[in-house]
Biopython code that builds the backbone (N, CA, C, O; Angstrom):
import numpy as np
from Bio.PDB.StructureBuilder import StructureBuilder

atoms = [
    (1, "UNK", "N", (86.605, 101.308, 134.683)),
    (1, "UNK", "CA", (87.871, 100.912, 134.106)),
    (1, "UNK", "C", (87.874, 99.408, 133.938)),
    (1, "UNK", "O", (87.337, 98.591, 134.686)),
    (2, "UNK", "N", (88.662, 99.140, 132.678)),
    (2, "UNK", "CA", (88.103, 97.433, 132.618)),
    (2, "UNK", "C", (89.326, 97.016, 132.710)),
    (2, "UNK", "O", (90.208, 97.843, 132.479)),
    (3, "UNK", "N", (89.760, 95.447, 133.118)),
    (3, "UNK", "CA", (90.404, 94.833, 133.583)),
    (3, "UNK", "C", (91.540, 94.531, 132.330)),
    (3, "UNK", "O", (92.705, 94.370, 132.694)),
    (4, "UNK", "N", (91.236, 94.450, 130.884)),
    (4, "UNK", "CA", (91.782, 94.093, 130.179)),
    (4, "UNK", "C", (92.214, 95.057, 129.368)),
    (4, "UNK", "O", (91.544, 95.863, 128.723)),
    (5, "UNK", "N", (93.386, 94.928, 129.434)),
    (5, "UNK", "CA", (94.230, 96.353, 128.583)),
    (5, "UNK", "C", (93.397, 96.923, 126.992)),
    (5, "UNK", "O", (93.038, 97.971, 126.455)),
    (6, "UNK", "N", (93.407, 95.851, 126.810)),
    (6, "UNK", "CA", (92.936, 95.862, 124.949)),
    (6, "UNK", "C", (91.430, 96.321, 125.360)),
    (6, "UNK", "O", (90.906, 96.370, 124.248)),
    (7, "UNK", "N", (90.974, 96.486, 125.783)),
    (7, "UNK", "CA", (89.395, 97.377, 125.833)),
    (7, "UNK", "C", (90.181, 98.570, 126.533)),
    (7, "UNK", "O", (90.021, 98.562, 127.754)),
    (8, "UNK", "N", (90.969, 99.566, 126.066)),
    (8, "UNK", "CA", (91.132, 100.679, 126.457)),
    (8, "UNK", "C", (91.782, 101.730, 125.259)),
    (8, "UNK", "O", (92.386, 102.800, 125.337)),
    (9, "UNK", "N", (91.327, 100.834, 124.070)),
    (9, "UNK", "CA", (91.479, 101.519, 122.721)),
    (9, "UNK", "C", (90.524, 102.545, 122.556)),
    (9, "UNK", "O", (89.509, 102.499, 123.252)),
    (10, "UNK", "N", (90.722, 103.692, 121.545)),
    (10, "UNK", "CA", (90.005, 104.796, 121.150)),
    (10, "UNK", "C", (88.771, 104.349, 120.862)),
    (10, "UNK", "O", (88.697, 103.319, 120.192)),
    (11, "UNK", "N", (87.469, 105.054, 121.323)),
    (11, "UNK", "CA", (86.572, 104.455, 120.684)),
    (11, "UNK", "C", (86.495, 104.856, 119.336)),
    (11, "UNK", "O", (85.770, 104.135, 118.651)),
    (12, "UNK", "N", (86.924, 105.604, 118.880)),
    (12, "UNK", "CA", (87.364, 105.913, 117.453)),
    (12, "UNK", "C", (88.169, 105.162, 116.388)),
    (12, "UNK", "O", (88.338, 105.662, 115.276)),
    (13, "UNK", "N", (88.550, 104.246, 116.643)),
    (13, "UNK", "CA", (89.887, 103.083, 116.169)),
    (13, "UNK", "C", (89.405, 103.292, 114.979)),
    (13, "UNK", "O", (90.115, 104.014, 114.279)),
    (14, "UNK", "N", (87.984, 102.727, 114.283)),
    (14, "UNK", "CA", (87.703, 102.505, 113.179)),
    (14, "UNK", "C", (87.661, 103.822, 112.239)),
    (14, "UNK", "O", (87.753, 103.789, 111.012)),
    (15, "UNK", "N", (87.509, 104.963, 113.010)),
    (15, "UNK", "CA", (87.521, 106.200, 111.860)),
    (15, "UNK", "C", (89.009, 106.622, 111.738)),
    (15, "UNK", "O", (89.321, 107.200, 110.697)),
    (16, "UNK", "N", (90.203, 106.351, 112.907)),
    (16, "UNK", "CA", (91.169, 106.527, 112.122)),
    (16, "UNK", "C", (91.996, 105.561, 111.074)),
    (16, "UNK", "O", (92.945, 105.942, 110.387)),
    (17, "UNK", "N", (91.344, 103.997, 111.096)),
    (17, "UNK", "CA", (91.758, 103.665, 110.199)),
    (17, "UNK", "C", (91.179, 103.624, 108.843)),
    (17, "UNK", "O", (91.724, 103.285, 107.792)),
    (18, "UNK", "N", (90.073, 103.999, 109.040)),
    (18, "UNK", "CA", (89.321, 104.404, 107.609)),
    (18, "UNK", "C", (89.932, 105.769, 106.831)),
    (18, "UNK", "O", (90.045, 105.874, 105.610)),
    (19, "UNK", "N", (90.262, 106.684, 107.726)),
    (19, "UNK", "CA", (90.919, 108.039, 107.152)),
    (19, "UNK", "C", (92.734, 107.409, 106.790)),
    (19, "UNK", "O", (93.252, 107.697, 105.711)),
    (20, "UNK", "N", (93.297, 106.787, 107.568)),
    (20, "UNK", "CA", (94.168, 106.089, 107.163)),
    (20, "UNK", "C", (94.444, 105.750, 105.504)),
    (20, "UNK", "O", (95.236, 106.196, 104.674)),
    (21, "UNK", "N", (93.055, 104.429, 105.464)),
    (21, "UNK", "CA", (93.171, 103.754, 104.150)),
    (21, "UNK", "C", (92.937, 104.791, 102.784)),
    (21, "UNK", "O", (93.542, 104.804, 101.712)),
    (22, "UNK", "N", (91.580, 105.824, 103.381)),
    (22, "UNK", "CA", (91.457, 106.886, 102.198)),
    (22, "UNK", "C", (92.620, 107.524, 102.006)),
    (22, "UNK", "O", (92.997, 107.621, 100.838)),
    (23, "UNK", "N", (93.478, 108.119, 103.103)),
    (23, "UNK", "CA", (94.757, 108.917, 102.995)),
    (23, "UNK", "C", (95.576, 108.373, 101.675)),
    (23, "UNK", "O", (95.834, 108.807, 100.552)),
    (24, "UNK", "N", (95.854, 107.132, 102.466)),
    (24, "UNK", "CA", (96.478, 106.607, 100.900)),
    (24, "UNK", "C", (95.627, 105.894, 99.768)),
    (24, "UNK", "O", (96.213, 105.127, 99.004)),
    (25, "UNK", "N", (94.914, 106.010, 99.698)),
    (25, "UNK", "CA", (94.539, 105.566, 98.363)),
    (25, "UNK", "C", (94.677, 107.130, 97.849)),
    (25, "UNK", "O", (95.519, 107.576, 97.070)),
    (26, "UNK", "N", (93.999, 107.575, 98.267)),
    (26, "UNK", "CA", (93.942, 109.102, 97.543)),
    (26, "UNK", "C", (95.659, 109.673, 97.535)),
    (26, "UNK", "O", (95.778, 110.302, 96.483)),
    (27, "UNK", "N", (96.441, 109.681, 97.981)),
    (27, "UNK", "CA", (98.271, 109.733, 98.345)),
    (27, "UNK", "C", (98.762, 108.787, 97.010)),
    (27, "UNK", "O", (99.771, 109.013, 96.341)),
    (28, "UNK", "N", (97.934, 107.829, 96.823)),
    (28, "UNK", "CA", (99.009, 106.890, 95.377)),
    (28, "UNK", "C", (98.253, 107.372, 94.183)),
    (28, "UNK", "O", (98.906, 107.644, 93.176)),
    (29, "UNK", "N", (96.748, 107.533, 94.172)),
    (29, "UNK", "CA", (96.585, 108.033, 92.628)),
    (29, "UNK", "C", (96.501, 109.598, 92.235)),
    (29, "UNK", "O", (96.095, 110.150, 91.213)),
    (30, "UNK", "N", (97.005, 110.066, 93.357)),
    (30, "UNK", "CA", (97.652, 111.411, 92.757)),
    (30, "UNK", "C", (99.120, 111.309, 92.553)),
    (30, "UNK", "O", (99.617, 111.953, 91.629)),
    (31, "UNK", "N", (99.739, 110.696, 93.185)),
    (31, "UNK", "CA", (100.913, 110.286, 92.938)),
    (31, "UNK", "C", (101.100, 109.649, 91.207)),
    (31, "UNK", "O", (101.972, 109.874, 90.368)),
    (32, "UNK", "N", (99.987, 108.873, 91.169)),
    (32, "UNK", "CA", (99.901, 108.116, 89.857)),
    (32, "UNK", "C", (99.860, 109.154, 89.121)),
    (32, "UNK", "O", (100.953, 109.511, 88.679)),
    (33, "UNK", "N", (98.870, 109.826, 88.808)),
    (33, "UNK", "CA", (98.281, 110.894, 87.905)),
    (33, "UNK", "C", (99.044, 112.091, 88.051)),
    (33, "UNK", "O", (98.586, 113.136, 87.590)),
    (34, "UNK", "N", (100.093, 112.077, 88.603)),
    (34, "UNK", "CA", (100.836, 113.578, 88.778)),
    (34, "UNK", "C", (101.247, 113.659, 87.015)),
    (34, "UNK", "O", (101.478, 112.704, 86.274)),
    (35, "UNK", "N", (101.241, 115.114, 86.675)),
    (35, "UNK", "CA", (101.842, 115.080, 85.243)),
    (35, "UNK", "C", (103.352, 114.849, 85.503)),
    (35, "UNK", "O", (103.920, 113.932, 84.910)),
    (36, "UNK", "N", (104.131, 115.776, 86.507)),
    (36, "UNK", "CA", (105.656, 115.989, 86.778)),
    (36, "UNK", "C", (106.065, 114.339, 87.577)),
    (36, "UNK", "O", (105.221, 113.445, 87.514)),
    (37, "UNK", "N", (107.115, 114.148, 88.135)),
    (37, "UNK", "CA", (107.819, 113.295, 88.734)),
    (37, "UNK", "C", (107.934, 114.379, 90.434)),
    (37, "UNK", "O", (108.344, 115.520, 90.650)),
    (38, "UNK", "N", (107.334, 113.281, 91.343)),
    (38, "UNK", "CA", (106.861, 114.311, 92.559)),
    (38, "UNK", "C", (108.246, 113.563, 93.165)),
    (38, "UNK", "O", (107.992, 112.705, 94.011)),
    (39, "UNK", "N", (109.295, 113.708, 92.940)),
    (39, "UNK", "CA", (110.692, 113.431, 93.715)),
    (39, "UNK", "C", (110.762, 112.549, 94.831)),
    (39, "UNK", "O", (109.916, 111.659, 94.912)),
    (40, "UNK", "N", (111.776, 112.679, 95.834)),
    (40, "UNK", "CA", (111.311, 111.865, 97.211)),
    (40, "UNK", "C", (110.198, 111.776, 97.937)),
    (40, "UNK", "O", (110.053, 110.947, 98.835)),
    (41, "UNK", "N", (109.125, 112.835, 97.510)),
    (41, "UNK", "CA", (107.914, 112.879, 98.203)),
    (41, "UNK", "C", (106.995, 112.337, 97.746)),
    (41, "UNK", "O", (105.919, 112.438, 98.334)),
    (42, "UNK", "N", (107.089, 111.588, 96.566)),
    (42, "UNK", "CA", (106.255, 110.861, 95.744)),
    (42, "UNK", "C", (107.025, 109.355, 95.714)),
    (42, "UNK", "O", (106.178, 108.546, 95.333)),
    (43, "UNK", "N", (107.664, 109.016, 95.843)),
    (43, "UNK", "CA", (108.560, 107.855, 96.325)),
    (43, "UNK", "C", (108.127, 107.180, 97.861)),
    (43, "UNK", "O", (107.855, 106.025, 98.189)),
    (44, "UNK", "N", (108.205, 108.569, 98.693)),
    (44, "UNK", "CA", (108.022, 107.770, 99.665)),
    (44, "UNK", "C", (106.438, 107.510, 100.220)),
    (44, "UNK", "O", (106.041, 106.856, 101.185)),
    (45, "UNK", "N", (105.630, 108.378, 99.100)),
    (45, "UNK", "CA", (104.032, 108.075, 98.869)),
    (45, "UNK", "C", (104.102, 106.401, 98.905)),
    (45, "UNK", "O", (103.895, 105.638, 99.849)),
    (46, "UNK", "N", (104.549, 106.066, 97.237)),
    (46, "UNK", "CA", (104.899, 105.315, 96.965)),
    (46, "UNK", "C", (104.834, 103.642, 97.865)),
    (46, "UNK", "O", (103.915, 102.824, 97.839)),
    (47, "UNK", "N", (106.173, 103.562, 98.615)),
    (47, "UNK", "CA", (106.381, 102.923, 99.416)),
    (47, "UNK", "C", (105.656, 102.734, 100.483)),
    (47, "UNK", "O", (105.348, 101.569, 100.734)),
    (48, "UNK", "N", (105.253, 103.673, 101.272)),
    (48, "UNK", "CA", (104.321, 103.421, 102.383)),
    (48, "UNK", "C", (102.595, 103.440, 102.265)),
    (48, "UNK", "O", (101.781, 103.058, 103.106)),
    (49, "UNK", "N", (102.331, 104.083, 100.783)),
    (49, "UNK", "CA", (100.644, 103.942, 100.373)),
    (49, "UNK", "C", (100.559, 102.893, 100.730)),
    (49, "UNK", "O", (100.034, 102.691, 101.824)),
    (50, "UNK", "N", (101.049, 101.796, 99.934)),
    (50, "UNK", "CA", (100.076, 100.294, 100.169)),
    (50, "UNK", "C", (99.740, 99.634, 101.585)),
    (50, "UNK", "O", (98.696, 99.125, 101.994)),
    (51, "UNK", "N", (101.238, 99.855, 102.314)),
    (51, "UNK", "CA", (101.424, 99.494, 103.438)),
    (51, "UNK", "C", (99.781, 100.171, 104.553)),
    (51, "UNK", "O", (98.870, 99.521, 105.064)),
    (52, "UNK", "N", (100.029, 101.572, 104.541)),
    (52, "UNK", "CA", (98.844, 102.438, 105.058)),
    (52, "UNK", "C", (97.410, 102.111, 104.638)),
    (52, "UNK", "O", (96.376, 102.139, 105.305)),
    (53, "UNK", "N", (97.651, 101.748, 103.179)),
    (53, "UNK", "CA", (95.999, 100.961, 103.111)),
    (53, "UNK", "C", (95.939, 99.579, 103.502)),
    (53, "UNK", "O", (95.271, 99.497, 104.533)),
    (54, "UNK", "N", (96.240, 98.765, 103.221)),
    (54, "UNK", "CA", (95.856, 97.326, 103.951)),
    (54, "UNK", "C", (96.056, 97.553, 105.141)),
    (54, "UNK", "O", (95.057, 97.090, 105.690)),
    (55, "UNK", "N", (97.033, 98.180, 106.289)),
    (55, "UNK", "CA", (96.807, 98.225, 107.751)),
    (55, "UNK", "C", (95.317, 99.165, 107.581)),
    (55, "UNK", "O", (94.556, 98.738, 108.450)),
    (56, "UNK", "N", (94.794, 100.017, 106.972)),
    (56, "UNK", "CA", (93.645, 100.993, 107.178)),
    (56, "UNK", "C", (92.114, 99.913, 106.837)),
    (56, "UNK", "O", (91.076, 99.886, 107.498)),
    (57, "UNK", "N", (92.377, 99.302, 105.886)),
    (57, "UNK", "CA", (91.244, 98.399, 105.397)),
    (57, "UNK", "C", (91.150, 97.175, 106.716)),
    (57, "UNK", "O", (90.088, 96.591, 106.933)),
    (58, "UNK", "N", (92.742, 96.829, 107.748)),
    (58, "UNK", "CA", (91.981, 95.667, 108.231)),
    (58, "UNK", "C", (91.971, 96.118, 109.636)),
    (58, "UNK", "O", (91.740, 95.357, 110.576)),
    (59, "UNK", "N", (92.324, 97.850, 109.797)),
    (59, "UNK", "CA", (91.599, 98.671, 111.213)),
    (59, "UNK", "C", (90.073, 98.497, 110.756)),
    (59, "UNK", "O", (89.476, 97.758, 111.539)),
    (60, "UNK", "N", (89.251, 98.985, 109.673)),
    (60, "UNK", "CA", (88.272, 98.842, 109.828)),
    (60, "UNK", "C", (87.535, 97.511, 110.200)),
    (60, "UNK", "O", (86.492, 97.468, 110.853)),
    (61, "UNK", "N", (88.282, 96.317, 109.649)),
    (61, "UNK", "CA", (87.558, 96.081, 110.038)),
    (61, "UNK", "C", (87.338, 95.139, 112.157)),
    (61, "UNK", "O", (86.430, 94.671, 112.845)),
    (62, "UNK", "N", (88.993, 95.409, 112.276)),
    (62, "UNK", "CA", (89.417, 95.332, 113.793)),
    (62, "UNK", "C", (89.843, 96.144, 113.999)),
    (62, "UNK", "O", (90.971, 96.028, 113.518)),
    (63, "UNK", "N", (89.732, 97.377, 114.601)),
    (63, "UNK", "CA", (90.653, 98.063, 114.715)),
    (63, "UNK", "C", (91.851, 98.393, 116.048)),
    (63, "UNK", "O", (92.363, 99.416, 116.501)),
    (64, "UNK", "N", (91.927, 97.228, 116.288)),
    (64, "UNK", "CA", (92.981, 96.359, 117.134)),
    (64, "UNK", "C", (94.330, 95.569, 116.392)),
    (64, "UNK", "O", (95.400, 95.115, 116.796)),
    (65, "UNK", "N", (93.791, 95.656, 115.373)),
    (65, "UNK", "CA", (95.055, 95.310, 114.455)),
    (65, "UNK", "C", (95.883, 96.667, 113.883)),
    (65, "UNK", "O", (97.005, 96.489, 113.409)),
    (66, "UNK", "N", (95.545, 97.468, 113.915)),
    (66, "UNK", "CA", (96.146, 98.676, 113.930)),
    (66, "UNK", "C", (97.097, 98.928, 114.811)),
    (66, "UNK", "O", (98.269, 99.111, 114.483)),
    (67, "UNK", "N", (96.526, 98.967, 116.406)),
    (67, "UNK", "CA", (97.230, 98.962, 117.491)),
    (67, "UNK", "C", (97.975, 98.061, 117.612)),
    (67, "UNK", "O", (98.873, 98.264, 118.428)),
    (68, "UNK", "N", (97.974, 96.597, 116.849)),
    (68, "UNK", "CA", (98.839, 95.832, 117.041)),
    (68, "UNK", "C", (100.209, 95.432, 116.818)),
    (68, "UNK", "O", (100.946, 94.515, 117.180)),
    (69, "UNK", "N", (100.295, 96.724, 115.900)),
    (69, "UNK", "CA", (101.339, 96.203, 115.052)),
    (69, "UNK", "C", (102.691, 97.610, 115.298)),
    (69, "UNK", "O", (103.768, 97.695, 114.706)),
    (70, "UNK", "N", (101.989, 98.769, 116.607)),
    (70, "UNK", "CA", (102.512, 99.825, 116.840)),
    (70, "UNK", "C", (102.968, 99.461, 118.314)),
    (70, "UNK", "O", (102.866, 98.275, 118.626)),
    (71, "UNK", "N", (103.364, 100.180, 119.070)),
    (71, "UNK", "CA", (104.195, 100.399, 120.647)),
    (71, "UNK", "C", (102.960, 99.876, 121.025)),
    (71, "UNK", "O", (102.956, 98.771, 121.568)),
    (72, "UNK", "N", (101.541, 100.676, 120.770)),
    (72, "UNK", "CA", (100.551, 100.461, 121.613)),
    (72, "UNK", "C", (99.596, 99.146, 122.373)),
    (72, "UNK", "O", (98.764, 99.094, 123.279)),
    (73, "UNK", "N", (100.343, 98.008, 121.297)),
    (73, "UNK", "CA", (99.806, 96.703, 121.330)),
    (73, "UNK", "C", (100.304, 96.034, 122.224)),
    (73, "UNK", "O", (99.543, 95.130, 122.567)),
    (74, "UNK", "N", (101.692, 96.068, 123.032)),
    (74, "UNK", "CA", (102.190, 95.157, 123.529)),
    (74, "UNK", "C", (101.454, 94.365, 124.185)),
    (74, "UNK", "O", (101.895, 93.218, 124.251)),
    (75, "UNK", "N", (100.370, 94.585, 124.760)),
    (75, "UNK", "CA", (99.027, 93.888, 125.537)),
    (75, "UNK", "C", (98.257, 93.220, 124.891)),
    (75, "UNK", "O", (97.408, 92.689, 125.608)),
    (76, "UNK", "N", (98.134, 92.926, 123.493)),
    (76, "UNK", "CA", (97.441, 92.662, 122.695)),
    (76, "UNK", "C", (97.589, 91.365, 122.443)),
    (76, "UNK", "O", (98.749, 91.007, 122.646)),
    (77, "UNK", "N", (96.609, 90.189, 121.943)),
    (77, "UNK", "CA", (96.575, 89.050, 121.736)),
    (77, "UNK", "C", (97.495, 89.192, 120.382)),
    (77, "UNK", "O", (97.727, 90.150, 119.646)),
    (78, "UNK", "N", (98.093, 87.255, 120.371)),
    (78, "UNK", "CA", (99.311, 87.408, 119.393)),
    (78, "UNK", "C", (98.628, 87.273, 117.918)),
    (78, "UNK", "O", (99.285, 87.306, 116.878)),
    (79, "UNK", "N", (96.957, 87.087, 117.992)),
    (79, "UNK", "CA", (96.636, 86.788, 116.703)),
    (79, "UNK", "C", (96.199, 88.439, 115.574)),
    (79, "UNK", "O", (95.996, 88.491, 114.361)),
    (80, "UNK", "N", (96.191, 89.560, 116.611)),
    (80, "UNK", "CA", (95.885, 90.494, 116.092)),
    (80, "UNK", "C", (97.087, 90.924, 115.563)),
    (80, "UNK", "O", (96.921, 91.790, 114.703)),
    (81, "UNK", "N", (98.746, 90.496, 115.863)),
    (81, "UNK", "CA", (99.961, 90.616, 115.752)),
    (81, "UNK", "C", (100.323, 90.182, 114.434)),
    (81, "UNK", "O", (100.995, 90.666, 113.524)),
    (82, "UNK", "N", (99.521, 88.867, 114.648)),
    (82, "UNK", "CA", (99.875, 88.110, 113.239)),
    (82, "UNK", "C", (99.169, 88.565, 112.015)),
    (82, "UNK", "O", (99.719, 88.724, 110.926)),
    (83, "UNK", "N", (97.823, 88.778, 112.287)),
    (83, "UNK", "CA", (97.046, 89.426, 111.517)),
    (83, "UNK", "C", (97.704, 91.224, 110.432)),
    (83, "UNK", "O", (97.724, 91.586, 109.255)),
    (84, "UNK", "N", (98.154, 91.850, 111.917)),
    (84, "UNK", "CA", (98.954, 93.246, 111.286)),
    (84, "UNK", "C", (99.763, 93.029, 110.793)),
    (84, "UNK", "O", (99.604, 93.483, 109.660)),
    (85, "UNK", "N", (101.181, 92.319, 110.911)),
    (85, "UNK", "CA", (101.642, 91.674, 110.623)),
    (85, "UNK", "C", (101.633, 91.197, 108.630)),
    (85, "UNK", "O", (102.210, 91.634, 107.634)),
    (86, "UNK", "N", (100.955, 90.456, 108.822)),
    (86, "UNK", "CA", (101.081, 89.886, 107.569)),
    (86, "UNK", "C", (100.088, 90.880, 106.729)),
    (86, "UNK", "O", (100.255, 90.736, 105.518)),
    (87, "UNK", "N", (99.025, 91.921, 107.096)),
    (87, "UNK", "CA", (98.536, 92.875, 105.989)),
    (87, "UNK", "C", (100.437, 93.810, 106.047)),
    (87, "UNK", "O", (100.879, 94.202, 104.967)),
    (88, "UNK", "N", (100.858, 93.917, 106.680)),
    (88, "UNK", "CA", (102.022, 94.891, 106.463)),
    (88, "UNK", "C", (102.708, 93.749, 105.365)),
    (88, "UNK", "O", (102.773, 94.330, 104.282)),
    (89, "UNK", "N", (102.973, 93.060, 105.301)),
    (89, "UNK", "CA", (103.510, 91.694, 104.498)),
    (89, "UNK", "C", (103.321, 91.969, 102.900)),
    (89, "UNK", "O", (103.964, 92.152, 101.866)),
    (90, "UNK", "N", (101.825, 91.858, 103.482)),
    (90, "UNK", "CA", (101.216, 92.258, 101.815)),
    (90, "UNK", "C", (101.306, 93.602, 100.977)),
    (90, "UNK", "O", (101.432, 93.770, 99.764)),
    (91, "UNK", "N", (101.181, 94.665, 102.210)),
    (91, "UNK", "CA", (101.135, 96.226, 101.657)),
    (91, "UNK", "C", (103.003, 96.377, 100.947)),
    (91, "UNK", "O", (103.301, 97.068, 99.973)),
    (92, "UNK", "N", (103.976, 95.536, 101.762)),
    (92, "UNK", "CA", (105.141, 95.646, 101.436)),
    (92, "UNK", "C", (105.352, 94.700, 100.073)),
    (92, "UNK", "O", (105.719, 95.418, 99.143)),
    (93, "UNK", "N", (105.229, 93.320, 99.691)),
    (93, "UNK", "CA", (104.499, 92.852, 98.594)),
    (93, "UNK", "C", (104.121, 94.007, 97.161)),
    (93, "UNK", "O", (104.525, 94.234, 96.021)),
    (94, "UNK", "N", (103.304, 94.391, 97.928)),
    (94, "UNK", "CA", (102.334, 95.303, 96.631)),
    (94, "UNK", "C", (103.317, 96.823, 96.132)),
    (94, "UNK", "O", (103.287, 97.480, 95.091)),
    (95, "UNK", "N", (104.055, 96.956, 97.267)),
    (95, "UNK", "CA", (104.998, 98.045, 97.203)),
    (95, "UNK", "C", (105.753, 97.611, 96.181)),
    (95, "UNK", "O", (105.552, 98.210, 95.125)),
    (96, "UNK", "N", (106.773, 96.528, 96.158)),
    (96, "UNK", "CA", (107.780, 95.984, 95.368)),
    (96, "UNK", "C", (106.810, 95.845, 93.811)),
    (96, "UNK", "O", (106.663, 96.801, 93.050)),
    (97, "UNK", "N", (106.337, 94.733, 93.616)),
    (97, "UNK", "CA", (105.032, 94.807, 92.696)),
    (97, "UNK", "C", (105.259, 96.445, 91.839)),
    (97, "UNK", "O", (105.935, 96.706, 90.844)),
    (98, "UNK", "N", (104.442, 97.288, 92.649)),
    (98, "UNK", "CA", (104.827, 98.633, 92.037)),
    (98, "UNK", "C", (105.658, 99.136, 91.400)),
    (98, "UNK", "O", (105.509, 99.608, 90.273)),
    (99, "UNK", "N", (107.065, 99.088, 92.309)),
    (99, "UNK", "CA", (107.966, 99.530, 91.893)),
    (99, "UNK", "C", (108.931, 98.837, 90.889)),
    (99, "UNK", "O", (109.913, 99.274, 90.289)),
    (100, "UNK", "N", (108.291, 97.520, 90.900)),
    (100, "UNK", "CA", (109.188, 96.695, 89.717)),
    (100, "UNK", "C", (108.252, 97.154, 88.064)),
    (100, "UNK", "O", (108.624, 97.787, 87.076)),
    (101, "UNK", "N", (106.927, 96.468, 88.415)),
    (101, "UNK", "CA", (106.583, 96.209, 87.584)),
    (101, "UNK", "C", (105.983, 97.530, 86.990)),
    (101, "UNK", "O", (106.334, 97.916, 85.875)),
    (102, "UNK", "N", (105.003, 98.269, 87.807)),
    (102, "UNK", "CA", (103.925, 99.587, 87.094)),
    (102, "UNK", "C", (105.263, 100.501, 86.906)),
    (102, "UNK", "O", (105.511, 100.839, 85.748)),
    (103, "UNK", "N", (106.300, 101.006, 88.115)),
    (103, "UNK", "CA", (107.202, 101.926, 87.580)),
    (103, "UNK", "C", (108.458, 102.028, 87.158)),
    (103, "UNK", "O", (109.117, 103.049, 86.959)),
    (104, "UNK", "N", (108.774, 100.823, 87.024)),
    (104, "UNK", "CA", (110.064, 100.160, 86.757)),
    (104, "UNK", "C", (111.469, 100.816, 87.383)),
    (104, "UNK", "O", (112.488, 101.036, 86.730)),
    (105, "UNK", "N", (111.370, 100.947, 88.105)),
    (105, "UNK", "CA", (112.527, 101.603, 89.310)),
    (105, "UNK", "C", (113.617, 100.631, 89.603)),
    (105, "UNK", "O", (114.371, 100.748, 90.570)),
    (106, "UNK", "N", (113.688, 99.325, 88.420)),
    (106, "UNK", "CA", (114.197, 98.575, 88.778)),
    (106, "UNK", "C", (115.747, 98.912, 88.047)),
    (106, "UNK", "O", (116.077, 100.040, 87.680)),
    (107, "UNK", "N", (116.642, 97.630, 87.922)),
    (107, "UNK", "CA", (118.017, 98.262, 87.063)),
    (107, "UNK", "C", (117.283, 98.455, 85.499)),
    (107, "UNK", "O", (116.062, 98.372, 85.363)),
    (108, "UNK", "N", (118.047, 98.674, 84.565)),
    (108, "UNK", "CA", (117.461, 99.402, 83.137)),
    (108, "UNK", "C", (118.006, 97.822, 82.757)),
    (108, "UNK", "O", (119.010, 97.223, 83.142)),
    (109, "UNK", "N", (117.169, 97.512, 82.058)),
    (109, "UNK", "CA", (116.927, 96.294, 81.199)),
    (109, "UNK", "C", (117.399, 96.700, 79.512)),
    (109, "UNK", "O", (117.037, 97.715, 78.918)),
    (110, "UNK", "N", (118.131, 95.807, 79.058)),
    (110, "UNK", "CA", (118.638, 96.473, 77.715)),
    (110, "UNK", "C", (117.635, 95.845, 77.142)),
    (110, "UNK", "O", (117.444, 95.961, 75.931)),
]
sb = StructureBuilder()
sb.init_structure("model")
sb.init_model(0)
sb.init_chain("A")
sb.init_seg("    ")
for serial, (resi, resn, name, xyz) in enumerate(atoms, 1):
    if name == "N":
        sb.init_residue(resn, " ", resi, " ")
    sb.init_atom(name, np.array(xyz, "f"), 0.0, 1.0, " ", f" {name:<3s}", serial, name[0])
structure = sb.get_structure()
């Protein structure tokens, strides 16, 4: 048993954030490519895809930043915080982005 909390992560960290990032990538371009309008369940694809891939892209490549940014981190150094943190920043970023610009969900523009 080791002394330091943060070495008591899954040794798996990196395959669930790799299945993570595929989840959603593969979750937004079916979403994209749907022929119909997939209702709240494609909305809330939507919103949380981006978020789920940049936290999944920067588990791989720490996958302590994953944990960091959930209940499980509280033990965790503040730079892996900042790190989750600001990919959630960006995935939320890229969300808006989306929804303004690719699907226009915004008010109707005359």
């Amino acid at each position: 048993m080791s002394s330091d909390p943060s070495d008591d992560l899954p040794p798996h960290g990196r395959l669930v954030a790799a299945g993570m990032a595929v989840a959603s990538a593969v979750g937004l371009a079916v979403n994209h490519f749907a022929v119909q309008a997939q209702g709240i369940g494609g909305l809330f694809i939507l919103c949380l895809g981006p978020l789920a891939f940049f936290l999944g892209i920067g588990g791989v490549v720490e996958p302590k930043v994953v944990w960091a940014v959930g209940k499980y981190g509280k033990d965790l150094p503040a730079v892996y915080k900042i790190v989750g943190g600001t990919l959630a920043a960006v995935g939320v970023a890229v969300t808006i982005l989306l929804l303004v610009f690719v699907y226009r969900l915004g008010p109707p523009g005359g």
